[in-house]
Structures are given as C-alpha cells and as structure tokens.
N, C-alpha and C positions, 0 to 999 in steps of 0.2 A: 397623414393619418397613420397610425399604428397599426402593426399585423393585427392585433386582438381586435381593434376595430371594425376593420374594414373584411375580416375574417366572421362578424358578426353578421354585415350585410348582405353576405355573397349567397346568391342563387342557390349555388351547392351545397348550402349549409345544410347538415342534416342527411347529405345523399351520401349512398356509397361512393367511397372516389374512385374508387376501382374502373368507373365510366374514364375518368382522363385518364387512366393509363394505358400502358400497350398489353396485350394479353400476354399468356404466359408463355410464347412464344417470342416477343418482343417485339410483336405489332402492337398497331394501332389499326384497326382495321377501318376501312370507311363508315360502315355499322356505327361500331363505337365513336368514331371522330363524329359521325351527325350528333346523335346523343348529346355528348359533348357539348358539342359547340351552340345547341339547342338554349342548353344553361347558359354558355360563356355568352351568348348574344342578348340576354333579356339582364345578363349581371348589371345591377347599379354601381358593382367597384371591379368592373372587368379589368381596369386601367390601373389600378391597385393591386390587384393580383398579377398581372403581365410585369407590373415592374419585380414585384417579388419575384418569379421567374428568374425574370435577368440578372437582376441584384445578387440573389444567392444560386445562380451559376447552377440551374437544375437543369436537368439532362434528359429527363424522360416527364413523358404524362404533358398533358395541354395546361395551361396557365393563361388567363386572359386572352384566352382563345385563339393563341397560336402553339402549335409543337414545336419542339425542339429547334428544326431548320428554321421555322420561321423566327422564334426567337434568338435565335444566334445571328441571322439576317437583320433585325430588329437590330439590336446591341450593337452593332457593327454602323448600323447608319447611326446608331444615335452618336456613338463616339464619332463618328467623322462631321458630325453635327457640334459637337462640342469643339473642334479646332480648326473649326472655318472662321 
C-alpha cells in the first residue's frame, strides 16, 4: 500500500500529531506515550505506518506504535531476519 493510502486510513488522521512527539523538551513523557499509543492500538494500518518509521530512518515521535528505541530494536531484528 502507498503512503497516501494507508495515511488515509490511520486513526490519527485529522489529529494533532504533536501527541506522537516528544515535548519541547525532547520528551516523550508517559502522558503523551498512553495518548499515543491509544491511537496506535485501534490503527487499522498501524503496520504500514511502523514500516514507514523504519524505511525512512525517522528518529523522533512514535510510528506504529513503537518510539524510536523500539524502532531501531525493530529494524535490527528484522535485518537479522533477512540473512538467516
């Protein structure tokens, strides 16, 4: 599916995103992460947007319902998943 698609479906469509990011601080405080993850848990293309995440190597704010650590944790098994 295509960004524009699957960017039509998402939960958050319409929200402020400012919820997936970290404050202006460069948190992400617990607060915000439930919030968050509220959306990311009921998305029908949560799995679409998590690859987008990893694909384009973004660094901050949640994506298919993991942060940053987890996506980079994510990315890392999947590559070790590709050359087994």
């Amino acid at each position: 599916m295509n960004k524009e698609a699957w960017v039509e479906k998402a939960e958050c469509r319409g929200v402020d995103t400012n919820i997936f990011m970290p404050n202006k601080h460069g948190l992400m405080t617990p607060a915000r992460m439930k919030v968050a993850l509220e959306f990311c848990n009921r998305c029908p293309v949560r799995e679409e947007c998590l690859d987008y995440g990893i694909e384009n190597n973004i660094v901050t704010g949640v994506y298919g319902g993991m942060s940053r650590k987890q996506r980079r944790t994510e990315n890392t098994r999947r590559k070790s998943e590709l050359h087994k």
